[in-house]
Rosetta silent file (secondary structure, phi, psi, omega in degrees, C-alpha in Angstrom):
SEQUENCE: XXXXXXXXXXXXXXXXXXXXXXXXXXXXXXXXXXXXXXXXXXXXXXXXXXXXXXXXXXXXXXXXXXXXXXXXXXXXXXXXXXXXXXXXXXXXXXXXXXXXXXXXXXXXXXXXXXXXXXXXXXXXXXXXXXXXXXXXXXXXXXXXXXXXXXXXXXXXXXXXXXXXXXXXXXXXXXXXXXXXXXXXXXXXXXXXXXXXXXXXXXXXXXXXXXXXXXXXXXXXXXXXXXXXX
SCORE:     score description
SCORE:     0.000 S_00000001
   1 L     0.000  148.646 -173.986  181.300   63.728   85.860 S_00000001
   2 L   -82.301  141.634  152.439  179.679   61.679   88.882 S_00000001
   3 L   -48.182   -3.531  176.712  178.869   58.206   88.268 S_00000001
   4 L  -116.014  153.358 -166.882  175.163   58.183   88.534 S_00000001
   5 L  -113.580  100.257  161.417  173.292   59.536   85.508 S_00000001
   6 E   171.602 -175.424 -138.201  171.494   62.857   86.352 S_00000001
   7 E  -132.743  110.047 -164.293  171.788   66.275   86.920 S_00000001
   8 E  -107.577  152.572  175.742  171.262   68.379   90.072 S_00000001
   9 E  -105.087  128.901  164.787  169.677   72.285   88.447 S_00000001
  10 E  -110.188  164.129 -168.895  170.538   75.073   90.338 S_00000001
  11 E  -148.408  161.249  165.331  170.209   78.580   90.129 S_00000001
  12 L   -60.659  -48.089 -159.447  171.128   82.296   90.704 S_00000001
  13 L  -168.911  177.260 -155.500  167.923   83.166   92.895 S_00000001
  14 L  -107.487  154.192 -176.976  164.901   81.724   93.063 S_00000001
  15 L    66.212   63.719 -165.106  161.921   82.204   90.074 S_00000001
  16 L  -146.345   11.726 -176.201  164.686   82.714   87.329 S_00000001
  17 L   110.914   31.357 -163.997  163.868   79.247   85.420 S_00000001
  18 L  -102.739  -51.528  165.552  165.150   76.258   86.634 S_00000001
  19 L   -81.503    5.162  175.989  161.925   74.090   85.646 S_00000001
  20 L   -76.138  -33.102 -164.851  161.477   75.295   82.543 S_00000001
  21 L   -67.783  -41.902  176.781  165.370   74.580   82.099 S_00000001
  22 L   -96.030   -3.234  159.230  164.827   70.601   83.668 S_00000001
  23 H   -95.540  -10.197  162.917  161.744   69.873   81.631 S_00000001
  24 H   -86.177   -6.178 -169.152  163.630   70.928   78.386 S_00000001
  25 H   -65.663  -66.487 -173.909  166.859   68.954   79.843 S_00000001
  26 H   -37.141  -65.759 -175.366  164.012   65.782   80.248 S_00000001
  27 H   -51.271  -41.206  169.917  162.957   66.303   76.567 S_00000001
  28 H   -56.719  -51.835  178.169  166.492   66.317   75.396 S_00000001
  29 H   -46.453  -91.465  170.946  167.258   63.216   77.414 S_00000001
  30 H   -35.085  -56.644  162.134  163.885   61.661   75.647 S_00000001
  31 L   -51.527   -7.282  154.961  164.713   62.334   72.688 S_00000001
  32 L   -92.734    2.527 -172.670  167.648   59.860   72.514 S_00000001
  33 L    72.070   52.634  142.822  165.501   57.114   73.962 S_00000001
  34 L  -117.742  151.111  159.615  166.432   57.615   77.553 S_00000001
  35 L  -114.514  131.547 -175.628  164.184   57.341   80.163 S_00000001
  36 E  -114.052  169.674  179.299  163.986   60.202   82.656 S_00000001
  37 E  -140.819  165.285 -155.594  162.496   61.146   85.749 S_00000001
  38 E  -131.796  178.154 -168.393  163.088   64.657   87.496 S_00000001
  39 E  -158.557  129.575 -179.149  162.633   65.200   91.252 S_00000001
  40 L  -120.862   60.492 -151.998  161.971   68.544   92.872 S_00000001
  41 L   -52.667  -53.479 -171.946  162.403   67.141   96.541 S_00000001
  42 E  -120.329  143.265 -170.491  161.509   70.446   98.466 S_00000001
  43 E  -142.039  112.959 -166.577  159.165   72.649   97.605 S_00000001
  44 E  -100.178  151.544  172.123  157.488   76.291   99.201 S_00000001
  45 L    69.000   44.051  179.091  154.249   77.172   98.020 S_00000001
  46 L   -81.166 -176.146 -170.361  152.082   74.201   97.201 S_00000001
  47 E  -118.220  138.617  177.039  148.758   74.464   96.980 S_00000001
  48 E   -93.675  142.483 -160.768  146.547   72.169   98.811 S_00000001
  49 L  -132.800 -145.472 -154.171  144.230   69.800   97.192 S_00000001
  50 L  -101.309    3.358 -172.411  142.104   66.797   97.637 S_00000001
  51 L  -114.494  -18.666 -167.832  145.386   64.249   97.436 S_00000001
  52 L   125.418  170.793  141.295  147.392   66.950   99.702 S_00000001
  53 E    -9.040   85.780 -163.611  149.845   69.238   99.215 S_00000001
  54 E  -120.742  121.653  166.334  150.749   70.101   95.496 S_00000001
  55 L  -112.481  117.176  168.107  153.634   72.400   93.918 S_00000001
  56 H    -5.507  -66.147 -160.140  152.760   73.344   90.175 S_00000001
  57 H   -55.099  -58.464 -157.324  156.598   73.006   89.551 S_00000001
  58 H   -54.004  -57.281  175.408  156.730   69.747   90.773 S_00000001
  59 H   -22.446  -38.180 -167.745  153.115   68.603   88.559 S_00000001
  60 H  -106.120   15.961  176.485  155.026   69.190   85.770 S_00000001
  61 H   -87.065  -54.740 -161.607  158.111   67.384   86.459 S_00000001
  62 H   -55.191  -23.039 -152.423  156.180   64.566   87.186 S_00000001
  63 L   -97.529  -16.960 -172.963  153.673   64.314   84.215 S_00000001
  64 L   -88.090   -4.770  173.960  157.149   65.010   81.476 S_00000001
  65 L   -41.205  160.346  178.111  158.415   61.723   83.405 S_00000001
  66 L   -88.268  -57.711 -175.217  159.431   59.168   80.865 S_00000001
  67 L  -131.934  131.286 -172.958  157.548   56.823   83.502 S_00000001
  68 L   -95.513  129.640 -154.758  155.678   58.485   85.984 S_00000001
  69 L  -111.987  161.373  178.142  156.071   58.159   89.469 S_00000001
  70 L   -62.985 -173.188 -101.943  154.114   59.096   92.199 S_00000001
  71 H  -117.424  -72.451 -167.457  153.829   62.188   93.854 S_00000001
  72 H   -68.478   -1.236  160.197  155.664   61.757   96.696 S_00000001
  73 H  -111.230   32.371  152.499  158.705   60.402   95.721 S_00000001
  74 L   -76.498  -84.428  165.148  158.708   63.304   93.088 S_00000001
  75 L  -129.537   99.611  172.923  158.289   66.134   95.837 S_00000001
  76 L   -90.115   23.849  132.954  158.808   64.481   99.465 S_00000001
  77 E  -152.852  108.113  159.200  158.403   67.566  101.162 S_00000001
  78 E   -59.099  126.949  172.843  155.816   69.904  100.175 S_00000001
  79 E  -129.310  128.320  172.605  155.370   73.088  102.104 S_00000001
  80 L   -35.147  -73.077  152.253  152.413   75.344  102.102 S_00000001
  81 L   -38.399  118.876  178.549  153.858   78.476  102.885 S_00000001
  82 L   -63.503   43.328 -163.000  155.615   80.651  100.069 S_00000001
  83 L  -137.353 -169.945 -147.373  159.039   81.388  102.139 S_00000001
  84 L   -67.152  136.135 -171.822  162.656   80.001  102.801 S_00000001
  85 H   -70.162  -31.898  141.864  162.065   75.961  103.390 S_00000001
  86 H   -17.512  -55.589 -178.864  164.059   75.570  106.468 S_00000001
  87 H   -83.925  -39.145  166.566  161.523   78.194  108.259 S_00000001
  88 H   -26.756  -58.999  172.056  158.781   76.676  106.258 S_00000001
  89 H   -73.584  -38.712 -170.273  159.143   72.999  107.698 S_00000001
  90 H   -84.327    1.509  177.559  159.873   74.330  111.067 S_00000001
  91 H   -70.461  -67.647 -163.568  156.126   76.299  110.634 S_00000001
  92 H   -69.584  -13.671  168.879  154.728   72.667  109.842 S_00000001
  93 L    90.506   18.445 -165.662  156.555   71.068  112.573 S_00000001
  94 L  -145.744  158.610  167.949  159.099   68.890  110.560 S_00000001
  95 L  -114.772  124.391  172.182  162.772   68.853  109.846 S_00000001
  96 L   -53.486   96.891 -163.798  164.025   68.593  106.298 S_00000001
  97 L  -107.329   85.581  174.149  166.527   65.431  106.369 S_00000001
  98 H   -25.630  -31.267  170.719  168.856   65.062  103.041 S_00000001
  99 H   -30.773  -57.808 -145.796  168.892   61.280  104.367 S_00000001
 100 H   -69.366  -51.506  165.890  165.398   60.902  103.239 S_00000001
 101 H   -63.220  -15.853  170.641  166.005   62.549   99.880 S_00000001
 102 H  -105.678   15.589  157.307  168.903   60.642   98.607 S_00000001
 103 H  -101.919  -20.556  166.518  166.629   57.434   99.749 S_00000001
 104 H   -86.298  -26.935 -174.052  164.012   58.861   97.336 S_00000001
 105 H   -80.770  -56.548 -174.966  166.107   59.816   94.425 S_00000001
 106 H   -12.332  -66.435 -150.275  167.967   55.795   95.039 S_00000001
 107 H   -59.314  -62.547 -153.854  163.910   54.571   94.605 S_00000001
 108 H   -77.172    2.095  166.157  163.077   56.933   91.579 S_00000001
 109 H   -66.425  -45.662 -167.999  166.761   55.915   89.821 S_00000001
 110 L   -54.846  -32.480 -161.528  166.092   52.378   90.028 S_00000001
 111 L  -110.922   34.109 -173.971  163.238   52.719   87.029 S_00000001
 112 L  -156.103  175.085  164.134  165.366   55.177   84.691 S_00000001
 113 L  -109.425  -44.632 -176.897  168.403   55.894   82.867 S_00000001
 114 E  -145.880  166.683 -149.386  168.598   59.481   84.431 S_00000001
 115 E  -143.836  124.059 -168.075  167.165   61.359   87.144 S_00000001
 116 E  -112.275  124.674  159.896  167.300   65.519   86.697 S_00000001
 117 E  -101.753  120.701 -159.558  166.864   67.197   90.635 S_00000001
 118 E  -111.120  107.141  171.145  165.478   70.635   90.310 S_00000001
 119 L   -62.061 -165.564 -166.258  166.560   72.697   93.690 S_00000001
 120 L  -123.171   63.248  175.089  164.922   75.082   95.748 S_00000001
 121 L    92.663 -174.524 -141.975  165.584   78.760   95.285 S_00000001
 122 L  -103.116  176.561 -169.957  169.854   79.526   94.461 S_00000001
 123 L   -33.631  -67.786 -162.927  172.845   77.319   95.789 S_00000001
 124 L  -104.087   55.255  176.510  173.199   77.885   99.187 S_00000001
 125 L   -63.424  152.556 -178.689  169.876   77.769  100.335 S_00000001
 126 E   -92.612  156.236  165.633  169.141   76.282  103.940 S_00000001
 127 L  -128.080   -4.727 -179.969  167.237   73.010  104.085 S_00000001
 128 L   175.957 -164.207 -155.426  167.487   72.682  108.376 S_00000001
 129 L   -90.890   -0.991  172.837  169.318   74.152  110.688 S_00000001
 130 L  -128.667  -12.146 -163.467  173.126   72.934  109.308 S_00000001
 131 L  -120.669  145.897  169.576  172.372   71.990  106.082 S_00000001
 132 E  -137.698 -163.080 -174.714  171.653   73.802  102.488 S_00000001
 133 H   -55.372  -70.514 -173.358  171.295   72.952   98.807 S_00000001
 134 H   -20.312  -46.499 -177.514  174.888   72.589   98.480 S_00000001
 135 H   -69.614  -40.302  179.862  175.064   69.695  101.336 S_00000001
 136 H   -83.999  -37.810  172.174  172.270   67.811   99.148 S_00000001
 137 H   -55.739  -33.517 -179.364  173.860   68.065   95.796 S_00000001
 138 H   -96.048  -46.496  162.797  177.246   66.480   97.035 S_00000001
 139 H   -48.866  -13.848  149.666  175.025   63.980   99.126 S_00000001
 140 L   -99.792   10.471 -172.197  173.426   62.919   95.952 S_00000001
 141 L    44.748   38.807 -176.302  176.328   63.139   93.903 S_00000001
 142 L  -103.713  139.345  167.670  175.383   64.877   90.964 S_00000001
 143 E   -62.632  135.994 -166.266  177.190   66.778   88.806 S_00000001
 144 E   -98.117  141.320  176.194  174.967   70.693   88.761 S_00000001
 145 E  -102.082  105.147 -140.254  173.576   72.299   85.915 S_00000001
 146 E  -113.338  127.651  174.831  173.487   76.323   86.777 S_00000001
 147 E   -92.307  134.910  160.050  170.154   78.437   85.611 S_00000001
 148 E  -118.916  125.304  159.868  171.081   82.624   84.929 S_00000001
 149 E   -82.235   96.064 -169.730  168.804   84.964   85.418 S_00000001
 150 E   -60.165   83.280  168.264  169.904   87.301   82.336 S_00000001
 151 L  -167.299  164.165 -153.517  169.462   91.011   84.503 S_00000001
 152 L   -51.839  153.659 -161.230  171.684   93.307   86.516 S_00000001
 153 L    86.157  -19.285 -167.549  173.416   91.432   88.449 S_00000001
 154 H   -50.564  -67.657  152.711  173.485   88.825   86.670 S_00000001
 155 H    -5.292  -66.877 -177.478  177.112   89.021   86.220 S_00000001
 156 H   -51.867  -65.453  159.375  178.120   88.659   90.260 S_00000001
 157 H   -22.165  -85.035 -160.804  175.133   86.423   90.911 S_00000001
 158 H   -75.389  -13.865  161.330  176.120   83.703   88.549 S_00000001
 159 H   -59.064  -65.723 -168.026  180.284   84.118   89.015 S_00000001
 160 H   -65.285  -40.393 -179.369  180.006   83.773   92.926 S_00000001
 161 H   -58.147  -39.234 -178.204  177.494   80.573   92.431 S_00000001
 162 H   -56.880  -34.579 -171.129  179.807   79.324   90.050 S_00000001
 163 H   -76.001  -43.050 -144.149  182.885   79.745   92.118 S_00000001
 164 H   -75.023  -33.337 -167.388  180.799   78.872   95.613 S_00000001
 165 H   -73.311  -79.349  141.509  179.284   75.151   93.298 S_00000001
 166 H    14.041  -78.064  170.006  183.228   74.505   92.804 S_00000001
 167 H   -56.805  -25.484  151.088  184.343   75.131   96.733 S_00000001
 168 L   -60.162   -0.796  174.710  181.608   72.308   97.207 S_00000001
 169 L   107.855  -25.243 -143.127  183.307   70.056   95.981 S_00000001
 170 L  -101.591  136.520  174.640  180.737   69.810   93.294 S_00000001
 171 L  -107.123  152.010 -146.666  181.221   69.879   89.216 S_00000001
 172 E  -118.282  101.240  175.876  179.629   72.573   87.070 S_00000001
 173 E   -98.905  -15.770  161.675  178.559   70.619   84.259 S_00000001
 174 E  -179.560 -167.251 -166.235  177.288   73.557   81.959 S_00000001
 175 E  -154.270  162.239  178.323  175.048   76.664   82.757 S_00000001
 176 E  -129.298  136.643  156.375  171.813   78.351   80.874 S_00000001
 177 E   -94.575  136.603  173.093  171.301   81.960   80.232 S_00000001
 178 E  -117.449  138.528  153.887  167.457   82.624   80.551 S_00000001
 179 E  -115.201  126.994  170.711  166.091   85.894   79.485 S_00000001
 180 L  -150.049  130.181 -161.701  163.849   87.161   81.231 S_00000001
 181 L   -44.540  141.136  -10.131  161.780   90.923   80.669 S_00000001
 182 L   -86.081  153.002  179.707  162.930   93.448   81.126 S_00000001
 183 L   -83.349  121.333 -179.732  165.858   92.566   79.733 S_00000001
 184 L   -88.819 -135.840  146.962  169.058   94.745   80.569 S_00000001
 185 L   -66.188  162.389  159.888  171.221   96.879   78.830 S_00000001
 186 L    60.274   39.298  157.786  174.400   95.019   76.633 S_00000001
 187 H   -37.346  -47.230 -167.891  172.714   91.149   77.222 S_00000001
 188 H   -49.529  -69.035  178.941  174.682   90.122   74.881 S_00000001
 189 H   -54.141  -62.618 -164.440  178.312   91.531   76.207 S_00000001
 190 H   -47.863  -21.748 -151.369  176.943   89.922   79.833 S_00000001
 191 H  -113.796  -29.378  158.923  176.626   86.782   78.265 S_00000001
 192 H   -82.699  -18.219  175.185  180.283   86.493   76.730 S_00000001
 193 H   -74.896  -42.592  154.041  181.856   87.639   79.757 S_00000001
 194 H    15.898  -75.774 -178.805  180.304   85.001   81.118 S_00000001
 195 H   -55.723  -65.818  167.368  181.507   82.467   78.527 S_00000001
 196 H   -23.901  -73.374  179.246  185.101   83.726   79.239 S_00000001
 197 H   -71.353  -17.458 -178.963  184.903   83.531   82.919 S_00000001
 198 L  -116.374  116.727 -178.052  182.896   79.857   83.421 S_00000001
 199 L   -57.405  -26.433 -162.902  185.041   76.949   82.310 S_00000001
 200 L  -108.567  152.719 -155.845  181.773   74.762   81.934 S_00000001
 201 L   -69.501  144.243  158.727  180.127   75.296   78.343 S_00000001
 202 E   -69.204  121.413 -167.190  177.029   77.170   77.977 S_00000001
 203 E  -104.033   20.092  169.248  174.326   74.693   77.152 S_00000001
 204 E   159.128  156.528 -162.464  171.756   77.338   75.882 S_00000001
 205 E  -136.744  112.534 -172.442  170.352   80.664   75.915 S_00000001
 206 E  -109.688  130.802  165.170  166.704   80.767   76.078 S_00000001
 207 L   -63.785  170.464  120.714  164.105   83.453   75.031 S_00000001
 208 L   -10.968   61.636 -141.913  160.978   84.608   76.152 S_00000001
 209 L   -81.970   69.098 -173.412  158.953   82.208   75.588 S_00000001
 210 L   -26.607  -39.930 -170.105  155.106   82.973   74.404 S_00000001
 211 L  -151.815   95.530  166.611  153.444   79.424   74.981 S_00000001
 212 L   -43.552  125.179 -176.632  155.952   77.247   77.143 S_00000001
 213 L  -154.206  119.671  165.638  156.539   73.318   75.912 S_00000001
 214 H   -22.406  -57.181  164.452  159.463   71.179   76.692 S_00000001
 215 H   -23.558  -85.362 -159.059  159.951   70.593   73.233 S_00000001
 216 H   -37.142  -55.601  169.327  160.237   74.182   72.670 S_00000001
 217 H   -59.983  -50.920 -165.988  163.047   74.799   75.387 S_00000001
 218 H   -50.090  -53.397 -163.654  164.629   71.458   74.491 S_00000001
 219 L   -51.796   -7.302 -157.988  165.141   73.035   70.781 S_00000001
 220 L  -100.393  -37.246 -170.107  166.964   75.665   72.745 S_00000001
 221 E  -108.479  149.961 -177.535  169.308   73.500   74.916 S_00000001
 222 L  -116.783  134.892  154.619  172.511   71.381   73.969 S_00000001
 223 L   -58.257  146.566  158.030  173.372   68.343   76.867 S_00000001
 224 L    -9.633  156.353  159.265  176.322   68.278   78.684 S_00000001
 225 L   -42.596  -52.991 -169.120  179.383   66.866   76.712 S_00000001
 226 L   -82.293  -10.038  164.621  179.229   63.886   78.524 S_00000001
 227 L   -99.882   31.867  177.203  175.596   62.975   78.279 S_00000001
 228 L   -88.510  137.153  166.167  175.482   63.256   74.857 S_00000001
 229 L   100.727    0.000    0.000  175.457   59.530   72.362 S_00000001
């Protein structure tokens, strides 16, 4: 485990659960009497409002803060457009700079015990024109937390991220199965080979969820080994 206390969440593909996954992480966290704060540094598809540039995802990292910080050291780069954030920021006229983001998580660490970073779409995502997710997770030095999207494919998907989080350099501190409709055949079987093939433990398998709550996933999720006590 990295020395700094947090978590970067990753994923198979993008829309498969990853902030559902870091606001039950937060709740877990909270529920021992730490206080966390989560950071979704880049973000496609805000919506613009009377403060600026807002992504949902981000709103609700910020408001499950233990103490909540403002917007912009939450998500320091907001993008309008709903596409890859590399072409996004180069729409808008800006370059995404990892620099800037491990100077924002430093700020929102300083006020916490742990700091959860929710990525952008699956592992190796681009952030500029040499850099991807991967390059910011070992530049903030967090051990990753892997979201599965239980449905064909699932299998490949979450093997090659696992293996490709590993050739960074990076430690795989536990993984989530999410189900999510339709669900395929043999979930179940997918979900022990799984277990078999990824040395770091499965920290939870989450339904369908009718009426989403942090709680509710936290009752769902176990912490890492090592941030448990």
């Amino acid at each position: 485990m990295s020395d700094r206390c947090g978590y970067f969440v990753t994923a198979t593909d993008t829309g498969v659960g990853k902030t559902t996954v870091t606001l039950g992480l937060m709740q877990c966290l909270q529920a021992q009497g730490r206080s966390v704060a989560a950071m979704k540094p880049v973000a496609s598809g805000c919506e613009r409002h009377a403060a600026g540039l807002r992504n949902a995802d981000a709103l609700q990292l910020q408001q499950q803060a233990t103490v909540e910080p403002v917007y912009e050291l939450v998500n320091p780069y907001a993008l309008e457009p709903a596409i890859a954030p590399h072409i996004a920021a180069a729409q808008a006229g800006m370059r995404i700079d990892p620099g800037h983001i491990l100077a924002t998580y430093q700020r929102v660490s300083a006020d916490v015990d742990w700091v959860l970073v929710e990525g952008v779409g699956g592992w190796q995502v681009p952030l500029n024109e040499d850099e991807t997710l991967a390059d910011l997770a070992r530049l903030l030095g967090l051990d990753v937390i892997m979201v599965v999207a239980m449905r064909l494919g699932c299998l490949n998907h979450a093997l090659l991220t696992a293996a490709a989080i590993e050739a960074a350099g990076c430690t795989l501190a536990g993984w989530v199965a999410n189900l999510l409709p339709p669900l395929p055949e043999c979930t179940e079987e997918n979900i022990k080979s799984l277990k078999s093939r990824i040395s770091a433990p499965l920290l939870g398998v989450l339904p369908e969820f009718q009426e989403l709550s942090a709680i509710k996933v936290a009752e769902k999720l176990s912490l890492p080994p090592l941030a448990k006590g």
